[in-house]
C-alpha positions as a Markdown table, in Angstrom:
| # | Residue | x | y | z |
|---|---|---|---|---|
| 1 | Unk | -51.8 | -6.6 | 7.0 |
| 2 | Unk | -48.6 | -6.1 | 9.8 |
| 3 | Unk | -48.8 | -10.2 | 9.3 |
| 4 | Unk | -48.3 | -9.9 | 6.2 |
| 5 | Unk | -45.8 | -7.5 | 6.6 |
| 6 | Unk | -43.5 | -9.5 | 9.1 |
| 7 | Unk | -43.7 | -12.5 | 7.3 |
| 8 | Unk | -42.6 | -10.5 | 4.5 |
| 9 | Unk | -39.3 | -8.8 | 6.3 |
| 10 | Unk | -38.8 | -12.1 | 8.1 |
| 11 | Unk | -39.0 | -14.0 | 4.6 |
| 12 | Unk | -36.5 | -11.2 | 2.9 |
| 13 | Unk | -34.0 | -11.7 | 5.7 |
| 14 | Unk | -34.1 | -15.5 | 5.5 |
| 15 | Unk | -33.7 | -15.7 | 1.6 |
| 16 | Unk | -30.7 | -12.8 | 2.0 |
| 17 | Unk | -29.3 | -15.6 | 4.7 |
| 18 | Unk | -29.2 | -18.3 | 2.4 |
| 19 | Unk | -28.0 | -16.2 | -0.7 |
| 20 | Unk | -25.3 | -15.1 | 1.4 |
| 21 | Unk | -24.3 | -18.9 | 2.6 |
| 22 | Unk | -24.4 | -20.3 | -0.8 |
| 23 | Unk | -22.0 | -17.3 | -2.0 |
| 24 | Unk | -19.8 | -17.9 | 0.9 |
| 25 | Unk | -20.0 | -21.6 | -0.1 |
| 26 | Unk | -18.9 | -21.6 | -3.9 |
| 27 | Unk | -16.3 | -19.1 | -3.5 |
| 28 | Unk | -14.6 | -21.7 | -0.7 |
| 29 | Unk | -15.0 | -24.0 | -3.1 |
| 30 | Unk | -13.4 | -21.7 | -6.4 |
| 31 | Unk | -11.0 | -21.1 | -3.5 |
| 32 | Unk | -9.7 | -24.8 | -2.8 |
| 33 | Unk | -10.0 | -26.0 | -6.5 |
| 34 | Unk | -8.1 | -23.5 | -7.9 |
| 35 | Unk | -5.4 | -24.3 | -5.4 |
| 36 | Unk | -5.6 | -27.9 | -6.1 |
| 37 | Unk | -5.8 | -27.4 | -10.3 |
| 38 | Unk | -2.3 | -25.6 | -9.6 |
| 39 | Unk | -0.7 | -27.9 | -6.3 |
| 40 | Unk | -2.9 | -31.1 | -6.3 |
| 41 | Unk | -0.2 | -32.2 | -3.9 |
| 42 | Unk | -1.7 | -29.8 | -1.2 |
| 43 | Unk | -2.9 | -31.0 | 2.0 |
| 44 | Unk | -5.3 | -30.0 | 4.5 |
| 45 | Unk | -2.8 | -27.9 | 6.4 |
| 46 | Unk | -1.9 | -26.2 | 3.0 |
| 47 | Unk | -5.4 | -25.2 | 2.7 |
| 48 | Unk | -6.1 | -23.9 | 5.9 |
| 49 | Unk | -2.6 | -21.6 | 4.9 |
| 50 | Unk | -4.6 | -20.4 | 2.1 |
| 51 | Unk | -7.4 | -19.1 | 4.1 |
| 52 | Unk | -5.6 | -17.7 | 7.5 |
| 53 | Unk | -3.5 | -16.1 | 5.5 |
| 54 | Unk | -6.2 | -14.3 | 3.4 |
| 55 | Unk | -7.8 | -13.4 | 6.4 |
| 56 | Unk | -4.7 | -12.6 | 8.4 |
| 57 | Unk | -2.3 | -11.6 | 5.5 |
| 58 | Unk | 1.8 | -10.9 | 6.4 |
| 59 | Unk | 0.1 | -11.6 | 9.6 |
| 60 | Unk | 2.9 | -9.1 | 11.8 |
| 61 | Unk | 4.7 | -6.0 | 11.8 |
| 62 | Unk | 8.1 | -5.6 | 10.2 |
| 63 | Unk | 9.9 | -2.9 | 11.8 |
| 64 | Unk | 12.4 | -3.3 | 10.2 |
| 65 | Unk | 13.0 | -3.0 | 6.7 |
| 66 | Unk | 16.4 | -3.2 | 6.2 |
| 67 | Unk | 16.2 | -7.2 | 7.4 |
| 68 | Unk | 13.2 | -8.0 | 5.7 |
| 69 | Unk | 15.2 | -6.5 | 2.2 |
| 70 | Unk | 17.8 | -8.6 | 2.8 |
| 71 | Unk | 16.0 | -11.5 | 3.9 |
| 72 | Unk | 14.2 | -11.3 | 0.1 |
| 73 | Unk | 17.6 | -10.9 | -1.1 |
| 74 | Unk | 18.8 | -13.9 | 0.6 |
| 75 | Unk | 16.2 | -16.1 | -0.6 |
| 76 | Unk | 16.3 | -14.9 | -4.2 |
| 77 | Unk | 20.6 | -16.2 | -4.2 |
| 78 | Unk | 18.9 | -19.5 | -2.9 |
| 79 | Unk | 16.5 | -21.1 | -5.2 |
| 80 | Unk | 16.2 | -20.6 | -9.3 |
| 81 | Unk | 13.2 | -19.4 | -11.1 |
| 82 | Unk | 9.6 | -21.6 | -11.0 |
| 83 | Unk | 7.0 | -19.5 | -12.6 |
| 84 | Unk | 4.0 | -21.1 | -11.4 |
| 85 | Unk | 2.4 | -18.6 | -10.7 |
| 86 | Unk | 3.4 | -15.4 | -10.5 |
| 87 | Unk | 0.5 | -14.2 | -8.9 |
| 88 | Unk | -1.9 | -16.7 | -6.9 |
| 89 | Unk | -5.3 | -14.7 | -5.0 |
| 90 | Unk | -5.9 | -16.1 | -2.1 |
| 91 | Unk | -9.0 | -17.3 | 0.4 |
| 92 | Unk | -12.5 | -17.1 | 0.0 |
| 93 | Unk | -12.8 | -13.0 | -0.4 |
| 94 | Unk | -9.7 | -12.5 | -2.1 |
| 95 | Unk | -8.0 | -9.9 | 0.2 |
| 96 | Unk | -5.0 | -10.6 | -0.1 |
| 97 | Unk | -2.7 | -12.1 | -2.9 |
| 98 | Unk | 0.5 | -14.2 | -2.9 |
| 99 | Unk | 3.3 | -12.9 | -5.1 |
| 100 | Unk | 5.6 | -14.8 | -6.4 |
| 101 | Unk | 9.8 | -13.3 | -5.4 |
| 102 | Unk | 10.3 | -14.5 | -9.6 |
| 103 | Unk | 8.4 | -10.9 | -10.4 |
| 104 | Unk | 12.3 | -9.9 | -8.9 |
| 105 | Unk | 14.1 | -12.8 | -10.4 |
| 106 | Unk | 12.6 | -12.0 | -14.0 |
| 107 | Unk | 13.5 | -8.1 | -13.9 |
| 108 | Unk | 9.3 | -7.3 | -13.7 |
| 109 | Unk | 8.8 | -5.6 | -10.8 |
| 110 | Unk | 11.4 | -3.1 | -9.0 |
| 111 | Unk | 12.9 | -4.5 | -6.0 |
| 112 | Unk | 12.1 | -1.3 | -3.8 |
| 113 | Unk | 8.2 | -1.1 | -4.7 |
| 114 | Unk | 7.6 | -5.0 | -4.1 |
| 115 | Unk | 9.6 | -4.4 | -1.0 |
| 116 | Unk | 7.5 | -1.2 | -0.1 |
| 117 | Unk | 4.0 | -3.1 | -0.8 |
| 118 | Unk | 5.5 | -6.0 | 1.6 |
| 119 | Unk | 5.7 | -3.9 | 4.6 |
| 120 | Unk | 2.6 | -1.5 | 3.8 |
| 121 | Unk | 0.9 | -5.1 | 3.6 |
| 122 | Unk | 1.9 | -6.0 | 6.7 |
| 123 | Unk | 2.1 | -2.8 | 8.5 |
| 124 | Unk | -1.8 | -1.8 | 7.8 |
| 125 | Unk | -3.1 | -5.2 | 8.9 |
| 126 | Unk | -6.0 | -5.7 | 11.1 |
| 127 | Unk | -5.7 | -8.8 | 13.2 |
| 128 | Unk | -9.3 | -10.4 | 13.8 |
| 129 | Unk | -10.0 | -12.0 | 17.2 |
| 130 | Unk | -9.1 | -15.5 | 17.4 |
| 131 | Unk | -12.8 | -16.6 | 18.2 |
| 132 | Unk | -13.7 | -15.2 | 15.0 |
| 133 | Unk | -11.1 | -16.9 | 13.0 |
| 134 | Unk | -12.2 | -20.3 | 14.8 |
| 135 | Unk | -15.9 | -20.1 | 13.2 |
| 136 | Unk | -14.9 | -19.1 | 10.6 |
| 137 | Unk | -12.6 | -22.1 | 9.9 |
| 138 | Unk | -15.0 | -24.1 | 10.9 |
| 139 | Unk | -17.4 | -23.3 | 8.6 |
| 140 | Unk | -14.4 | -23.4 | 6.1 |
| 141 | Unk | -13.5 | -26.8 | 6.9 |
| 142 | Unk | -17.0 | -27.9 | 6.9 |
| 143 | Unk | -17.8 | -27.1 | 3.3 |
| 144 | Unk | -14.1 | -28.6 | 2.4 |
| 145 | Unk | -15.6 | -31.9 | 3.9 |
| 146 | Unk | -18.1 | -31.9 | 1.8 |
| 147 | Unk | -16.1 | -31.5 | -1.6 |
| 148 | Unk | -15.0 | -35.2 | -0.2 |
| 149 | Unk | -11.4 | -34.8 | -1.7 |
| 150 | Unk | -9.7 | -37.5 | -0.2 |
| 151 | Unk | -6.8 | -35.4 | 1.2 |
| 152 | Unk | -3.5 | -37.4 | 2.7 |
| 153 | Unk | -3.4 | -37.7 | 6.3 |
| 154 | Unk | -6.4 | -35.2 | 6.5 |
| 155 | Unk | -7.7 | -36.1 | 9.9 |
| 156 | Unk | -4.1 | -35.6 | 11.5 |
| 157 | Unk | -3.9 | -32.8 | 10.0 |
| 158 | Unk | -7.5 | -31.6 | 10.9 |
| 159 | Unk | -6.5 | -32.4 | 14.3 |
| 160 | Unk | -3.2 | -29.9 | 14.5 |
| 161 | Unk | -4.7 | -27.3 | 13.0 |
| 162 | Unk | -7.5 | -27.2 | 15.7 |
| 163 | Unk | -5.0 | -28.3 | 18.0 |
| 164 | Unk | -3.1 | -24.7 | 17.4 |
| 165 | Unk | -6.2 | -22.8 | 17.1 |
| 166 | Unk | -7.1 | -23.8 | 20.4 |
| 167 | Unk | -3.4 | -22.5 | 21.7 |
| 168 | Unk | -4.3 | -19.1 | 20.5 |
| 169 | Unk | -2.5 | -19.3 | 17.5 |
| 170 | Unk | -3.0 | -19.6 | 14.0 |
| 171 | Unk | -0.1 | -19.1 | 11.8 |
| 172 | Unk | 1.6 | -22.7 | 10.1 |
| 173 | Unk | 3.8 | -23.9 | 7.5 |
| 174 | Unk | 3.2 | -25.7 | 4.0 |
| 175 | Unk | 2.8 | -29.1 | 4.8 |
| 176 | Unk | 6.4 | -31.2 | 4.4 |
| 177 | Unk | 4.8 | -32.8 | 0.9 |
| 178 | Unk | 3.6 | -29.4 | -0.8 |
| 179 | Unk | 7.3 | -27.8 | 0.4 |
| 180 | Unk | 9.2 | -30.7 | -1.7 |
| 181 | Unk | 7.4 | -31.0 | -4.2 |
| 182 | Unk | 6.5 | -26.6 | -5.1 |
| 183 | Unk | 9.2 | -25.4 | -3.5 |
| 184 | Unk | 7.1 | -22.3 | -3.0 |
| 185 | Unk | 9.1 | -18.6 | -3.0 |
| 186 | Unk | 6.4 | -15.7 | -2.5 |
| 187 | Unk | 5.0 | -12.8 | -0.1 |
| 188 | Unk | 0.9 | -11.7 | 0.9 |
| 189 | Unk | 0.7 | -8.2 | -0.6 |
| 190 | Unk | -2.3 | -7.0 | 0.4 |
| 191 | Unk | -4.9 | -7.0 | -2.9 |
| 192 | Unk | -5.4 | -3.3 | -3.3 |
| 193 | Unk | -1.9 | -2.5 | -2.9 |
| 194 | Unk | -1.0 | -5.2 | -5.4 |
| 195 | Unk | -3.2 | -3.7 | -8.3 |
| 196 | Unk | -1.8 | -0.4 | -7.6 |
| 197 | Unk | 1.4 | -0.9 | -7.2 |
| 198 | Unk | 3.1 | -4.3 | -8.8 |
| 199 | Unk | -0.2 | -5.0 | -11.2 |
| 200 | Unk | 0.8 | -2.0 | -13.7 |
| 201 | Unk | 4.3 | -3.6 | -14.1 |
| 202 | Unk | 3.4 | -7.1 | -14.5 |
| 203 | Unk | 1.0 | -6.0 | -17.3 |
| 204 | Unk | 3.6 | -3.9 | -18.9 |
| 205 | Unk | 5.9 | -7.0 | -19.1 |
| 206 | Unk | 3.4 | -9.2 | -20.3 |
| 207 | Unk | 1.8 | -7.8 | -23.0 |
């Protein structure tokens, strides 16, 4: 009978195992197809900026609010409206969102409470340990392999990103490509904060 009953708990843990891996799996995979359905001219390196910066969001403090205002302000003079899209979730879990600066360009969102869910994003941020981000890219970039997506210049890319893993670091830029061609203007806003805060707006101007 106690065999029966470890086999039991040791079955139950194993099938929990694999129910978890195949959920970690196809949301990966929602994750990097719905990037490509709206940038097919990603690359590897603009992948891997989806996912660290889901896990890792603004990724630093901002002291300073004043600059990071003007900053935004700044940027909005510089560029003209793209629309595509306003709001883009982010990662495999979702945690954090990318928000397009057009909600300010268009008029939907005031300045001061995208500005205020910016810094609360950023400010409230756990950073994990590098050694757990490094697995967990890994196990990423192994299930991004198998989708067999033909990426340009994948394996240099591949390289640099473990390259600056390795280094202790784990913040990069679009790709050169995705830059020129998307042009992309937006900030992480934490998810939670974003359905409080700027969601009820953008609904309101939408409907």
């Amino acid at each position: 009978m106690k065999f029966f009953k470890y086999t039991l708990i040791i079955f139950s843990i194993f099938l929990f195992s694999c129910t978890s891996t195949n959920t970690f799996e196809k949301q990966v995979q929602t994750s990097v197809k719905e990037q490509l359905e709206w940038f097919p001219g990603s690359r590897l390196q603009d992948l891997y900026k989806n996912f660290f910066q889901d896990r890792f969001g603004p990724g630093h403090l901002i002291p300073d609010s004043a600059a990071a205002g003007n900053y935004i302000r700044r940027e909005l003079d510089s560029y003209t409206e793209k629309y595509l899209p306003l709001i883009e979730y982010i990662g495999w879990e979702n945690n954090f969102c990318r928000v397009s600066t057009d909600v300010l360009k268009l008029g939907y969102v005031p300045y001061q409470v995208y500005l205020e869910s910016l810094l609360e994003s950023a400010n409230e941020t756990i950073m994990p340990p590098m050694e757990d981000w490094n697995d967990e890219w890994n196990k990423i970039l192994a299930i991004i392999e198998r989708m067999n997506l033909n990426l340009p210049d994948y394996e240099q890319d591949k390289e640099k990103i473990q390259t600056l893993i390795n280094s202790g670091k784990y913040m990069m830029h679009h790709s050169e490509a995705f830059s020129e061609i998307y042009d992309p203007h937006y900030r992480i806003i934490r998810k939670d904060i974003f359905l409080e805060k700027i969601q009820p707006y953008l609904t309101k101007e939408i409907q």
